[in-house]
NUVEXPA-546143 format. One record per residue (C-alpha): residue in one letter; z, x, y; residue number from 0. Coordinates in Angstrom, 2 decimals. Layout:
N
 residu      pz      px      py num
      A       Z       X       Y NUM
...
END
This chain:
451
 residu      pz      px      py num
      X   -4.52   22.39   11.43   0
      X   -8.42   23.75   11.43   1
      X  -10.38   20.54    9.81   2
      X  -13.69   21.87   10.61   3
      X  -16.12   22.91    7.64   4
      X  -19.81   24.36    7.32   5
      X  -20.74   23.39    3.09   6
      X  -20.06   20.87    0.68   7
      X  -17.62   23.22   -1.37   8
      X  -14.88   23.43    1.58   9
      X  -15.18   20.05    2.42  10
      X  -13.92   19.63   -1.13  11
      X  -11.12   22.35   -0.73  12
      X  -10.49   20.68    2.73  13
      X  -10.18   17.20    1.28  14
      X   -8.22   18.30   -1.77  15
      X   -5.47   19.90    1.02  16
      X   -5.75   15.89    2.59  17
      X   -5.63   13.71   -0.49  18
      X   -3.15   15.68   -2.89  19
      X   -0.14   15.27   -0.52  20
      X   -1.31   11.89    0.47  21
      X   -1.49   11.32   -3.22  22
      X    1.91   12.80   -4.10  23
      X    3.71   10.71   -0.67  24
      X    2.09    7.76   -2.18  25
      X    3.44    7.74   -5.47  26
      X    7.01    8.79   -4.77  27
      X    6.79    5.60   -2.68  28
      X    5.29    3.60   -5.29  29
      X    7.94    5.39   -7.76  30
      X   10.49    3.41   -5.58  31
      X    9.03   -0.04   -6.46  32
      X    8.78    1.45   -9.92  33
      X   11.85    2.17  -10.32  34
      X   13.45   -1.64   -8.80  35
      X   11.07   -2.87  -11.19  36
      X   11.88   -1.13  -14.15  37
      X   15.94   -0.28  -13.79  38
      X   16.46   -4.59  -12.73  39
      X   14.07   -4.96  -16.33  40
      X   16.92   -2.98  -17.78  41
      X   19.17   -5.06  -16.24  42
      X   18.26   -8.23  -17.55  43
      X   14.56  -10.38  -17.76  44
      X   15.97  -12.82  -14.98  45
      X   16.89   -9.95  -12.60  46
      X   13.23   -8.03  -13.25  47
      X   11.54  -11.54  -12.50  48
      X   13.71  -12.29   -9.69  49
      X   12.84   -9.06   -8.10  50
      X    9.36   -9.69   -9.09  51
      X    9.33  -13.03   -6.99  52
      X   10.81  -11.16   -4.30  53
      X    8.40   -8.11   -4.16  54
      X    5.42  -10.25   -4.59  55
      X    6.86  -12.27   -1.43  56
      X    7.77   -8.94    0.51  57
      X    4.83   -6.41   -0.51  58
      X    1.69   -8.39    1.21  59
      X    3.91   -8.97    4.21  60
      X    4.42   -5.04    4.08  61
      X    1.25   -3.73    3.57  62
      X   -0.64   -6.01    5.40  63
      X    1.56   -5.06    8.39  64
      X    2.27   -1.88    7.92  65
      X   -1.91   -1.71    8.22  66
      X   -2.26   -2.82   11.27  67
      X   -0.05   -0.34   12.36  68
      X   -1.78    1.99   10.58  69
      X   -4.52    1.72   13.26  70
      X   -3.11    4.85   14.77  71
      X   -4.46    6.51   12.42  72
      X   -8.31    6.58   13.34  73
      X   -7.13    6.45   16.87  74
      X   -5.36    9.75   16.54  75
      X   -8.34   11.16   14.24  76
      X  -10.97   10.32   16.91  77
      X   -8.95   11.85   19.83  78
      X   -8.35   15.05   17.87  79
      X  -11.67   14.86   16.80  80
      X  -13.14   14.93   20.60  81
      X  -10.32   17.02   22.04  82
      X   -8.16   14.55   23.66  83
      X   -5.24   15.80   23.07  84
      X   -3.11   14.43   26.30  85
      X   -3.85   11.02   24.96  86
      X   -2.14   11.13   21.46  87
      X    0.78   11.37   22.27  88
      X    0.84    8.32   24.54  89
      X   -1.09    6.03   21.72  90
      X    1.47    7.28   19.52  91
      X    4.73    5.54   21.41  92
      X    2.79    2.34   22.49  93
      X    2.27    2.17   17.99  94
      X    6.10    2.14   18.06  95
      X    6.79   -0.34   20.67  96
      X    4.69   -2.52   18.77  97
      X    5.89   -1.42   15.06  98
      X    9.45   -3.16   16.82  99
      X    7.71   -5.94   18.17 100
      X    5.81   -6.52   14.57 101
      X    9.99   -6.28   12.79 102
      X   11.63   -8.50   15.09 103
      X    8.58  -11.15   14.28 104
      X    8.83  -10.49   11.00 105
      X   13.23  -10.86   10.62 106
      X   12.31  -14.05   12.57 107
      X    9.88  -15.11   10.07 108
      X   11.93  -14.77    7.31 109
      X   14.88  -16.07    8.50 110
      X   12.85  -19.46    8.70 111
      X   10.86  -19.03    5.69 112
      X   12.24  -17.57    2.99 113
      X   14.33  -20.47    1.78 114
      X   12.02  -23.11    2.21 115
      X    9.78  -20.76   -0.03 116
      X   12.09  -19.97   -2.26 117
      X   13.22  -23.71   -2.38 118
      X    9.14  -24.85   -3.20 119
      X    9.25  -22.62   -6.52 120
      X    9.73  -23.88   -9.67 121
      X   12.11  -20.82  -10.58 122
      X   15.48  -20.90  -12.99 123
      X   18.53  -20.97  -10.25 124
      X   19.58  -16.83  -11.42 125
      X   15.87  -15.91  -10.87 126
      X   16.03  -17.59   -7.36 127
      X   19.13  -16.28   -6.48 128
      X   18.23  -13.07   -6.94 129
      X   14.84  -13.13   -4.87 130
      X   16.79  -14.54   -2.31 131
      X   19.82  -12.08   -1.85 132
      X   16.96   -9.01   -2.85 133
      X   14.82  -10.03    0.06 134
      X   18.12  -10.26    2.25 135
      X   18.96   -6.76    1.75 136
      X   15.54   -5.60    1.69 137
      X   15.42   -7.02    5.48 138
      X   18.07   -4.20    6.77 139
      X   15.24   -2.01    6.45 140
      X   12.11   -3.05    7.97 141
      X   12.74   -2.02   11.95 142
      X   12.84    2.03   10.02 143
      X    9.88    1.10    8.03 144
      X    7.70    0.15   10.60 145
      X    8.66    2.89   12.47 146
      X    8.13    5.29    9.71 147
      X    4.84    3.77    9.21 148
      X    3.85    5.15   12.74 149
      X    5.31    8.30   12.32 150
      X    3.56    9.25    9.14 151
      X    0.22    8.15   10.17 152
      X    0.47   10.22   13.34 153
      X    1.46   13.39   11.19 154
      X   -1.04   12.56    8.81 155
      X   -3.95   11.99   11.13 156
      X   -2.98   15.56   12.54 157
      X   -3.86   16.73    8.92 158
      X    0.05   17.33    8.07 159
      X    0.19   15.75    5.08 160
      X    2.40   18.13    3.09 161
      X    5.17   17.40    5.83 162
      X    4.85   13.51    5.58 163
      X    4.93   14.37    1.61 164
      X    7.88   16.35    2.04 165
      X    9.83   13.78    3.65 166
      X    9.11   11.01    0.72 167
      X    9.66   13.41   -2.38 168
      X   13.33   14.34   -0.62 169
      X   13.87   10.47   -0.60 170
      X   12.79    9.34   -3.90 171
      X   15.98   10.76   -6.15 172
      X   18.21    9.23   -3.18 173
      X   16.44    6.00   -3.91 174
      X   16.82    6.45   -7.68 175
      X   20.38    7.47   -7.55 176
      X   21.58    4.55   -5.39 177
      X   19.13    1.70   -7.69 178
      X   21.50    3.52  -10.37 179
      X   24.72    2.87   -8.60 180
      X   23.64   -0.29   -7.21 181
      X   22.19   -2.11   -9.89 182
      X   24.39   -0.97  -12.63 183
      X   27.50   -0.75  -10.62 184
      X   28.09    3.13  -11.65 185
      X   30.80    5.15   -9.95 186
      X   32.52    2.62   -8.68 187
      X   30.07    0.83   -6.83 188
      X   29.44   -3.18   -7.49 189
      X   27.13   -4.25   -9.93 190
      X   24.50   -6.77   -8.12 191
      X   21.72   -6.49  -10.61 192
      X   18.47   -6.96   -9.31 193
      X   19.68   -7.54   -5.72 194
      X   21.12   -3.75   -6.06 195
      X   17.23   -2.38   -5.53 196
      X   16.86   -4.41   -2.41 197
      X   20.22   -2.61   -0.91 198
      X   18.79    1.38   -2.27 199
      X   14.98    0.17   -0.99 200
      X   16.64   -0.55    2.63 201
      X   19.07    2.56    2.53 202
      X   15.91    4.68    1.59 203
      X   13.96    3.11    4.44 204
      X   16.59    4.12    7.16 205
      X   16.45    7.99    5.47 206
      X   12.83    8.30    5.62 207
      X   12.48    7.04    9.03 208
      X   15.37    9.42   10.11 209
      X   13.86   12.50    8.94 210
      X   10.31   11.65   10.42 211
      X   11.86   11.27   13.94 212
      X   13.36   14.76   13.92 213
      X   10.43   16.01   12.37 214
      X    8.37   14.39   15.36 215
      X   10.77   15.17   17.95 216
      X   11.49   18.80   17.21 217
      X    9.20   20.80   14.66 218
      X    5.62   21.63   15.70 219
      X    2.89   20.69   15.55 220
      X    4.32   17.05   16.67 221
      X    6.39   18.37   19.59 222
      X    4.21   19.63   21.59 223
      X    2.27   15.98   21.93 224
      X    5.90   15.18   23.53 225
      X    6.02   11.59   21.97 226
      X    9.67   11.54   23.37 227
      X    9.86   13.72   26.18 228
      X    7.86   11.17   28.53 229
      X    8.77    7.66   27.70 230
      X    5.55    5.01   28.88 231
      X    6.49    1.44   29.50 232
      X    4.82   -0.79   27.22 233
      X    1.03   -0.88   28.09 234
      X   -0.29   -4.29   26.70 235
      X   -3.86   -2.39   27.41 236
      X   -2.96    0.41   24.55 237
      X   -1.96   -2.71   22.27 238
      X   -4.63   -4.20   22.17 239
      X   -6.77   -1.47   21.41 240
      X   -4.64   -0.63   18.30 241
      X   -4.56   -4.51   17.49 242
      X   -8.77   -4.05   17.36 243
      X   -8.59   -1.36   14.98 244
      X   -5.16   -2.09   13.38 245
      X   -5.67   -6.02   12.86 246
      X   -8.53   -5.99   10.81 247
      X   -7.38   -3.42    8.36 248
      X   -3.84   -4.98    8.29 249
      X   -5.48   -8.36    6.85 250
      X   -8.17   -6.69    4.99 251
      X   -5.03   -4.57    3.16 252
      X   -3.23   -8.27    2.83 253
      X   -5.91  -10.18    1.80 254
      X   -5.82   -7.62   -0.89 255
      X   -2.53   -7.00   -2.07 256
      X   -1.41  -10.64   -1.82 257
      X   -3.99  -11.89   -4.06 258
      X   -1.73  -10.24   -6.69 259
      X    1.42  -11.33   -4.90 260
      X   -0.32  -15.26   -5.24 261
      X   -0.98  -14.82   -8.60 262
      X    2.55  -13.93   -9.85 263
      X    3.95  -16.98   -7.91 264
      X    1.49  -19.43   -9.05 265
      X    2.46  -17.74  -12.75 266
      X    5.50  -18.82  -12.15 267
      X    5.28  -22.11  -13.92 268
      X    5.41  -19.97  -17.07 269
      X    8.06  -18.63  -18.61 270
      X   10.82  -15.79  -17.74 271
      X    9.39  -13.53  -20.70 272
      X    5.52  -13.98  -19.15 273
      X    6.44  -13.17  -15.43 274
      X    8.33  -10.07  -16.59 275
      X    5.56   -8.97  -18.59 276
      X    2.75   -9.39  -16.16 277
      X    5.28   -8.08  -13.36 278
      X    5.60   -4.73  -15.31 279
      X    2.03   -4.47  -15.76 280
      X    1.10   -5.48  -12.84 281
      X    3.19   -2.44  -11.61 282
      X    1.97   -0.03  -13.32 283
      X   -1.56   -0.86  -12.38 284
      X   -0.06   -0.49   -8.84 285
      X    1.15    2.84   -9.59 286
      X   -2.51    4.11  -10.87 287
      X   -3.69    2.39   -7.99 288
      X   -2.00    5.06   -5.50 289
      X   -5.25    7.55   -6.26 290
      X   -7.83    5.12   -4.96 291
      X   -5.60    4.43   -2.04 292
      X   -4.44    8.13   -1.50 293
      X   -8.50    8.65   -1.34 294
      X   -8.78    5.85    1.34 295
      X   -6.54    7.45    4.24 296
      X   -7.90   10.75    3.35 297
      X  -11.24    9.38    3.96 298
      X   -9.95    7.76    6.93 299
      X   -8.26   11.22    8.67 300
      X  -11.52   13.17    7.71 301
      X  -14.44   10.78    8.50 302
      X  -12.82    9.99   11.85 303
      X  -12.17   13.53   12.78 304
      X  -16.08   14.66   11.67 305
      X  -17.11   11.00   13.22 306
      X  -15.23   11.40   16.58 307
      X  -16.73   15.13   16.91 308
      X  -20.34   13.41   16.02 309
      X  -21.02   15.50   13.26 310
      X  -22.78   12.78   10.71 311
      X  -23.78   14.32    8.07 312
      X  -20.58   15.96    7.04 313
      X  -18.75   12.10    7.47 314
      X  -21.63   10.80    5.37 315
      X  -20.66   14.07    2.19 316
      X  -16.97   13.32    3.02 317
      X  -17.95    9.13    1.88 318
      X  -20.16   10.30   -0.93 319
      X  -17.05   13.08   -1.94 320
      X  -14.50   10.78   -2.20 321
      X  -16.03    7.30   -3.58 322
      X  -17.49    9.43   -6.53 323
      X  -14.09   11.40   -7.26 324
      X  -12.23    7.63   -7.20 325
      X  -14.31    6.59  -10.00 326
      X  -14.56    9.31  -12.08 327
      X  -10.74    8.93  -11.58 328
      X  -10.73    5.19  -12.66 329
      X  -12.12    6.24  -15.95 330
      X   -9.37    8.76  -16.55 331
      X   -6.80    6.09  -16.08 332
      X   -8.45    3.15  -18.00 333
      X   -8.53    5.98  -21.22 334
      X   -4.73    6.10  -20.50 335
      X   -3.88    2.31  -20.45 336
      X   -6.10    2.17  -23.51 337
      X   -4.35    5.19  -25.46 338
      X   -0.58    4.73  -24.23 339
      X   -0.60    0.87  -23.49 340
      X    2.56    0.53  -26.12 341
      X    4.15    3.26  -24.54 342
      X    3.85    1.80  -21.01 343
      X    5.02   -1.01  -21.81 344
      X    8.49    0.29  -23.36 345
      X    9.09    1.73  -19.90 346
      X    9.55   -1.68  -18.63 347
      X   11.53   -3.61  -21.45 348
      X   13.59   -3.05  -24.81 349
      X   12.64   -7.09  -25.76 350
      X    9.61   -6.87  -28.15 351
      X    7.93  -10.23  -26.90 352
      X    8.02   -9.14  -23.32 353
      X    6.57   -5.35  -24.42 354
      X    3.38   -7.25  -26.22 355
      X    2.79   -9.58  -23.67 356
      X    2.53   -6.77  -21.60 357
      X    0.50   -4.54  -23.90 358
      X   -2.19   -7.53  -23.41 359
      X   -2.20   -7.76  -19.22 360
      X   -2.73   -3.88  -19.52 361
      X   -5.97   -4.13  -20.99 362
      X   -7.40   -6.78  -18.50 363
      X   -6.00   -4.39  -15.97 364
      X   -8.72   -1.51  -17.06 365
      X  -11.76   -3.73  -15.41 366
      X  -10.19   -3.34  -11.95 367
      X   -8.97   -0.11  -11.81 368
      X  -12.81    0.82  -11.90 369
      X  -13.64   -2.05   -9.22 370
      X  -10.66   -0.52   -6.81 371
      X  -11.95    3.14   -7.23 372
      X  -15.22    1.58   -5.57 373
      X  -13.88   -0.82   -2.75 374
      X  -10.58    0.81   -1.57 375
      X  -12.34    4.44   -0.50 376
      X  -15.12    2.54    0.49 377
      X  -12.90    0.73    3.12 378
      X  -11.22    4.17    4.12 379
      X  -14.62    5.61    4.94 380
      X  -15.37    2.17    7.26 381
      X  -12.21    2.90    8.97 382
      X  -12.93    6.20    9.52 383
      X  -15.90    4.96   11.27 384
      X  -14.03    2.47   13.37 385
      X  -15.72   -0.19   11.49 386
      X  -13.32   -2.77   10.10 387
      X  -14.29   -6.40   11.43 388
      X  -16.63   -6.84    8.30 389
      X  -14.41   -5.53    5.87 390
      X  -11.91   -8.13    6.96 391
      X  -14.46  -10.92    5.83 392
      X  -15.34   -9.47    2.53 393
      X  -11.80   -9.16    1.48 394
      X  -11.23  -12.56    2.11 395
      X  -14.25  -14.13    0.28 396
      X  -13.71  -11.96   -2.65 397
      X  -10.40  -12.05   -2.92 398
      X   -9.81  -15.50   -1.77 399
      X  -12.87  -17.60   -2.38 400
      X  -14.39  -16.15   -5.41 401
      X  -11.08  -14.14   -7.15 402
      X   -8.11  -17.08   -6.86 403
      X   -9.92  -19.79   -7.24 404
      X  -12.02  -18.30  -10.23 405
      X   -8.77  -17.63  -11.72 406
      X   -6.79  -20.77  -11.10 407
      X   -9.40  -22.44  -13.34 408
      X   -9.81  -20.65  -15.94 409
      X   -5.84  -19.82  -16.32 410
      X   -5.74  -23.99  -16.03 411
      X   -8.32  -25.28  -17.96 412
      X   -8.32  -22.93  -20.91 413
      X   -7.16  -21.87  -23.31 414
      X   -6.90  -17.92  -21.80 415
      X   -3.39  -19.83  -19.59 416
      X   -1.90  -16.72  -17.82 417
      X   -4.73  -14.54  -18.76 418
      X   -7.33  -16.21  -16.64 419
      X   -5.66  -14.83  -13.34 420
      X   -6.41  -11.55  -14.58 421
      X  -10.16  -12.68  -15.41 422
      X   -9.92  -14.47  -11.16 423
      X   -8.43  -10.90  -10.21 424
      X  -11.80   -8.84  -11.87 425
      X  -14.09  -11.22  -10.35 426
      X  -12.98  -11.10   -6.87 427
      X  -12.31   -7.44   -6.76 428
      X  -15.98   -6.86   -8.30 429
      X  -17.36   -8.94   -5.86 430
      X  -15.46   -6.99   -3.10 431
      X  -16.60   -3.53   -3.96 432
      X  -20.21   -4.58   -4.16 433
      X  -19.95   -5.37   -0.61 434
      X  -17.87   -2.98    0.54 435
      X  -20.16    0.12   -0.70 436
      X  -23.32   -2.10    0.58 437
      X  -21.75   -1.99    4.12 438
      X  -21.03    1.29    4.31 439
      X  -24.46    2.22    3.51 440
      X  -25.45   -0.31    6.35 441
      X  -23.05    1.70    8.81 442
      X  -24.19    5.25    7.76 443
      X  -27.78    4.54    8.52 444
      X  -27.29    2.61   11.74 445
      X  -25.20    6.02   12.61 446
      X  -28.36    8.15   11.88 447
      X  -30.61    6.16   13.79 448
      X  -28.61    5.95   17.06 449
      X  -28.21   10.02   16.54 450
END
């Protein structure tokens, strides 16, 4: 695929052909989570906030991983970028011996871990029980994950992103259709509740994976890079230089996303009908927050590519062309939590108390949708530009030093209780899109000075 462009108006067609499967791959996946979330709320409140206990253990463990392996990305944009095309295939196999390194550390992890966590929580012995078994079946799946995690960011750093969105829209009714059986125990399948979306999460794992190895393997333009043809022994060398890149964005991304994932197990000490409701908005805000993410790789793909082939200028428009889109975006989607927050929040539950309680988290989640449009492209354009040590310590001060602890007191000590995690979650976020955009602006103009 033909990235280069000469004006502004087919960079925007270019980054348009990028972001929109990026966008739709992105959401089918976060459709998955939707729909554990909201089929286990059908269930019954004690299955949705078991699953919520075990998604906000599982998801920073996830994404925070799957980002450091997400470090092939910008490797694979740079090399295409200068024409080093005998080297991509090569990075690409040493990112899967060390997506199954990264599982087997993680099954290992968990097998230690996750009662002793579990144990620590003040939860009611159903909710518990089903965070437990969830994450158990949710494990069977992580090896493919990981692996598809490589895959796709190799197809998509090649520009392919309609075949890595082909791959997740044919999964997403398999997923639905076995939450259905599963959960419900349709058909003639067993009803496990909650613990049935674990099982159709790990099944749909395995099937995504699947499909991106033949893709890889056998369909150009990802044969002909031979990924499998010419099997490398592990080169500790090639690690480590994906561990530079992919470390820091891995705990950037989980400094992130488990600053949510803290606060719903420090709400825990409230009741079943408050952790569902903040669970279901909390996953719907996760669901608008695909766009600002779907912006970040595309930034990543196309300021690496124009950055690798030292053309400046056009990675600075491709910064300034996606940052500005994510925020006029933000506004769109804090309109539609204001408008349709009732709505919304029927999606989730049929209990009235748990569908106003939710209406209410909704509204605090408007202030950082418009922080995230600002900070999460901002962090794909750094990336992009092989920059991601500083990023790292922003997240963490935001997130961790100014948003948690900002929140733990004012949820404590008044009278705002669950409320004030939200208030900790603005605060941090605002502080880490300040920085974020202040560094970039740092990095662009040390780029135009050593050009």
């Amino acid at each position: 695929m033909n990235m280069n462009t000469s004006s502004f108006p087919q960079k925007i067609k270019q980054f348009l052909i990028i972001f929109l499967p990026i966008f739709t791959t992105q959401i089918a996946l976060s459709a998955m989570s939707f729909f554990d979330t909201n089929m286990s709320g059908k269930f019954s409140p004690a299955d949705l906030a078991g699953v919520a206990i075990g998604t906000s253990l599982w998801m920073p463990v996830q994404t925070g991983l799957s980002g450091i392996l997400m470090g092939i990305t910008p490797v694979v944009s740079h090399l295409l970028g200068s024409r080093q095309h005998d080297q991509i295939g090569r990075s690409v196999i040493q990112a899967l011996y060390l997506g199954i390194a990264v599982g087997l550390i993680v099954l290992g992890a968990g097998a230690l871990l996750l009662s002793p966590i579990l144990n620590a929580m003040p939860l009611e012995p159903h909710v518990a029980n089903v965070a437990f078994y969830f994450l158990c079946a949710l494990a069977f799946g992580i090896m493919p994950l990981f692996g598809y995690t490589v895959l796709r960011s190799f197809m998509d750093a090649l520009g392919q992103t309609r075949v890595t969105m082909l791959i997740t829209l044919v999964s997403l009714p398999v997923n639905i259709s076995l939450n259905y059986l599963l959960i419900f125990g349709r058909w003639g399948f067993p009803q496990l509740g909650g613990v049935g979306a674990g099982v159709a999460t790990a099944c749909t794992y395995w099937l995504i994976f699947l499909i991106s190895l033949f893709f890889a393997h056998r369909i150009e333009p990802f044969a002909k890079y031979s990924i499998f043809r010419q099997w490398s022994r592990i080169s500790f060398s090639k690690w480590k230089e994906l561990l530079v890149i992919g470390v820091p964005i891995g705990f950037a991304t989980f400094f992130e996303t488990s600053i949510f994932a803290a606060v719903t197990l420090l709400m825990s000490r409230f009741d079943t009908v408050t952790i569902a409701a903040h669970q279901a908005a909390l996953n719907f805000a996760s669901t608008l927050y695909m766009l600002p993410v779907s912006i970040c790789m595309a930034l990543t793909i196309l300021v690496g590519f124009e950055n690798g082939a030292g053309r400046l200028k056009d990675a600075r428009q491709y910064s300034l062309l996606g940052i500005g889109g994510a925020i006029g975006l933000s506004l769109i989607t804090a309109i539609i939590l204001l408008v349709f927050g009732e709505p919304i929040a029927r999606i989730y539950s049929n209990e009235q108390e748990v569908i106003t309680l939710t209406q209410h988290f909704l509204i605090y989640a408007i202030f950082f949708q418009i922080s995230d449009a600002i900070a999460t492209p901002t962090q794909g354009a750094l990336r992009g530009y092989k920059d991601v040590n500083p990023a790292l310590i922003i997240t963490f001060v935001a997130y961790w030093i100014i948003g948690l602890p900002v929140g733990y007191f004012t949820a404590t000590y008044t009278s705002l209780g669950a409320f004030g995690y939200w208030i900790g979650l603005i605060a941090g976020l605002a502080v880490g899109a300040t920085a974020l955009l202040w560094r970039l602006f740092r990095v662009q103009k040390k780029a135009s000075l050593r050009a």
